[in-house]
C-alpha positions, 0 to 999 in steps of 0.5 A, a space after each residue: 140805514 143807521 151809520 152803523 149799519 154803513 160802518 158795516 158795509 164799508 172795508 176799513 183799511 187794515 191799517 191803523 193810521 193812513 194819509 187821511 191821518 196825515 192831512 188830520 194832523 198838516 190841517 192841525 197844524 195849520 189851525 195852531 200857527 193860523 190861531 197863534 198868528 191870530 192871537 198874538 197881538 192880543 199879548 204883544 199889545 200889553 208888552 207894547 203898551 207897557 209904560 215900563 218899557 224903554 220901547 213901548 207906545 202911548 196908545 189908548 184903550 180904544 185905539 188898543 180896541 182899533 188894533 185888536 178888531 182889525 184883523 176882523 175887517 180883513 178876515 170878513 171879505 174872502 169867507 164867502 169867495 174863499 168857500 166858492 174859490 175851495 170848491 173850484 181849485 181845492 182846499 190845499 192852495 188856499 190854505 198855502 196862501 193863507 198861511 204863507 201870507 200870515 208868515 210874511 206880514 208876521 216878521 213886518 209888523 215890528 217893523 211896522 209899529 216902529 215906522 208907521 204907528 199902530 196905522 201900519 200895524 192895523 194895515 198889517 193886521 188887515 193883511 192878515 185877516 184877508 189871507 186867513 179869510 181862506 182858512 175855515 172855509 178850505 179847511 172845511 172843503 178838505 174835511 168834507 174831502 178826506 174825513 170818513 163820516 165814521 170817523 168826522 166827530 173825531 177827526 174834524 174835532 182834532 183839526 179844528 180843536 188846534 185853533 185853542 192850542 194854537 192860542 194856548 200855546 201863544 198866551 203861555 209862550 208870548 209873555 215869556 218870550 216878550 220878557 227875555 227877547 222883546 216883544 218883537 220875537 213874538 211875530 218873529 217866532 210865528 212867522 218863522 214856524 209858519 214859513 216851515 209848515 207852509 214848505 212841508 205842505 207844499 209837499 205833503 197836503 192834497 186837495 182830496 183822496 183822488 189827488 193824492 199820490 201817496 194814499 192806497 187804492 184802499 183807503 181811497 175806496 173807503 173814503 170815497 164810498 163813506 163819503 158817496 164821493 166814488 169816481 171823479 169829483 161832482 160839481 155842483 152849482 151853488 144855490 144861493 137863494 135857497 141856502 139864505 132862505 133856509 131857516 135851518 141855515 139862519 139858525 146856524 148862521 146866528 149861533 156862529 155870531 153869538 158864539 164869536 161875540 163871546 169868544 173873541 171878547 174874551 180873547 182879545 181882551 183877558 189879558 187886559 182884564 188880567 193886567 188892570 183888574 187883577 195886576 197880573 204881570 205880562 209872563 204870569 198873565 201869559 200862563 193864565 190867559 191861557 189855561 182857559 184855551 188849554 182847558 178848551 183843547 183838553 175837552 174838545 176830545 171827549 166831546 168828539 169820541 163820545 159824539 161818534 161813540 153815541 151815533 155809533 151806538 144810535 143812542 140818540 140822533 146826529 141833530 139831537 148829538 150837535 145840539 146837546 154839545 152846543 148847548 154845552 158849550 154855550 149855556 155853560 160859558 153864559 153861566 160861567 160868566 155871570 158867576 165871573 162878574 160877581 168873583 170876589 174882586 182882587 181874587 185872581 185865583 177864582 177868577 181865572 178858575 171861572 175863566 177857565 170853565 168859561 172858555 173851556 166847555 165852549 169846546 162843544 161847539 166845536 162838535 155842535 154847529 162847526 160840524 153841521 155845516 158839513 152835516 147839513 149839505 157836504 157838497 156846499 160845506 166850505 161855501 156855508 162855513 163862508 157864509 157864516 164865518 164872514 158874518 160871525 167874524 163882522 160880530 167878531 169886529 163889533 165886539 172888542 170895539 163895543 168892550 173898548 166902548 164900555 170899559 172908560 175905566 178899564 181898571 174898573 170891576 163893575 165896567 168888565 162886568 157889563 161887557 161879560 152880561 153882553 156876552 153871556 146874553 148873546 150866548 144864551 139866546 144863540 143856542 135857544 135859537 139852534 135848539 128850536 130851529 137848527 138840523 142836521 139832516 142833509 138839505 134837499 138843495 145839497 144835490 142840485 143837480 141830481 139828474 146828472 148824476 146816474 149812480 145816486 146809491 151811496 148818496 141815497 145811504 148817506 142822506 138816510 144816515 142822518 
């Protein structure tokens, strides 16, 4: 049976938003604040440094690198529990943690860098890291619970499209509020905006449909049954040998990495790239580090309607659907940086348009592997996005360390050029390898326990789905 065909035979709720919106929009919210509080350093790092300030620091580029990377080797421990703890206690707590904690250590890390060095500020930025290890992997636990598979490109490409917002609106907003404010507002104005989100959710988020007070009986019945999720929630035992033996899944693991060597190179180091080849000062650079990301949330729209309007119409399949928008997002991005190393030096208006080609088709990821987690197994899709994320986000340390590594000049062109040829390689042999071996077909092992369950008929219709 086609998703059409399953469209046809589930009742939408006459109403045209219902809570599945609602916790859309608290889980893009959160994405925001967790991306802003992730990226903030890579601004306030340059404001800090700048030896024009009265209050700045003498820190290298490679402990500058040290700095950046750290919130990695917190962000790496908890992916895998935090997927296992998602699927046991629910997404909405973990988020609440997560994004609590961020709040907290935020507002200290002034005080950090005054008092302890860029030591404490790391310890901090560790802190970080660790609680934000529960992000994705809840995040994606409450997709797999609350977004209709009719409706998944779409919803899960607003949620996960606040990440890039997220970083757009604290590139643009960072340089202005270093230069009127200090530097130190920065980690007070994102401390202060999570703290509000975390109060609201407390009282607005839920863990899934079942446990919602607030949505109807109906939108309830319709997602539970696009979802094959009717009745009480199924458990399921995580089978671990067979999920790191799936080719399937290394495919998807891999891409993830390279996807987060390229990503996260750019981000943690544009603004330096901005400031020491080009001379950008810290509130333009702010505005220009950012319009790549603004440009990424622009597109990842079209990318998510246009997903769910060609499965809608069975133009091609979902397998074929994930890969054509990853190849986008990352062949672009790999061609886009090499053009970048041969930009006319001292020519800042190309290289921020190249720029933002690069980072803004890098939005086709988001409906090309980020969703295939959930495509490929819904009943494990937090325990996969664990597993991939802690690996890509190890990758994630290695590359604003090796960039740091490179760049002994970090005022010379050809040294950038080198780190922008790792990326755009990485990028390239990723997505060849999801092409050749990625699936979206749901995996065998996603129901382990298929004899305890005595009503398989809408599991039965959704596996035909893909």
């Amino acid at each position: 049976m086609s998703v059409k065909e399953v469209s046809n035979d589930i009742k939408k709720p006459d109403a045209i938003l219902g809570i599945r919106h609602l916790q859309t929009a608290m889980l893009f919210l959160a994405m925001v604040l967790a991306y802003g509080m992730r990226v903030n350093i890579s601004m306030a790092i340059v404001a800090m440094t700048d030896k024009d300030n009265e209050d700045s620091f003498n820190w290298s580029m490679q402990t500058q690198s040290v700095i950046l990377s750290s919130f990695f080797w917190g962000y790496v421990v908890l992916q895998i529990p935090g997927g296992e703890l998602a699927a046991k206690f629910g997404g909405k707590i973990l988020v609440i943690i997560s994004l609590g904690v961020n709040s907290v250590v935020s507002m200290l890390i002034p005080l950090a860098a005054y008092y302890g060095g860029w030591q404490a500020v790391c310890a901090c930025r560790v802190l970080q890291g660790l609680s934000q290890g529960f992000t994705y992997p809840s995040i994606h636990n409450l997709i797999g619970k609350w977004v209709p598979l009719e409706e998944k490109s779409r919803l899960g490409t607003i949620i996960y499209a606040g990440g890039q917002l997220g970083t757009a609106l604290q590139l643009m907003a960072s340089g202005f509020i270093a230069q009127y404010w200090g530097w130190p507002a920065i980690f007070y104005v994102n401390g202060a905006l999570g703290a509000i989100w975390t109060a609201f959710y407390v009282f607005l988020g839920s863990a899934s449909p079942q446990t919602s007070g607030m949505i109807s009986e109906e939108e309830k019945i319709y997602i539970q049954t696009s979802l094959g999720q009717v009745g009480e929630p199924k458990k399921f035992k995580t089978p671990w040998l067979t999920i790191f033996t799936s080719v399937p899944f290394l495919s998807l693991a891999i891409v993830h990495c390279c996807q987060a060597w390229g990503f996260w190179t750019l981000m943690t180091e544009m603004p330096s790239y901005l400031k020491q080849v080009l001379g950008v000062d810290i509130k333009a650079n702010g505005v220009m580090s950012a319009l790549p990301y603004l440009a990424m949330y622009l597109l990842s729209f079209p990318f998510g309607f246009l997903s769910d309007y060609v499965l809608k119409k069975e133009l091609i399949s979902i397998t074929a659907t994930r890969k054509f928008n990853n190849s986008v997002g990352l062949f672009g991005p790999a061609i886009a940086l090499i053009g970048l190393s041969y930009s006319p030096a001292g020519n800042v208006t190309m290289a921020v348009l190249i720029l933002t080609v690069v980072v803004g088709l890098n939005a086709g990821h988001l409906t090309g592997f980020m969703l295939v987690h959930i495509d490929m197994a819904p009943n494990f899709a937090g325990t996969l996005m664990g597993i991939t994320n802690c690996v890509a986000n190890i990758v994630s340390i290695i590359a604003p360390l090796a960039a740091g590594a490179v760049l002994k000049d970090e005022t010379d062109a050809n040294e950038w050029r080198k780190v922008f040829y790792m990326a755009s390689a990485l990028y390239i042999v990723g997505n060849l390898l999801f092409i050749f071996f990625g699936t979206s077909e749901r995996q065998k092992w996603n129901d382990v326990d298929e004899n305890e369950s005595k009503d398989t008929t809408s599991e039965q219709r959704i596996e035909k789905v893909v």
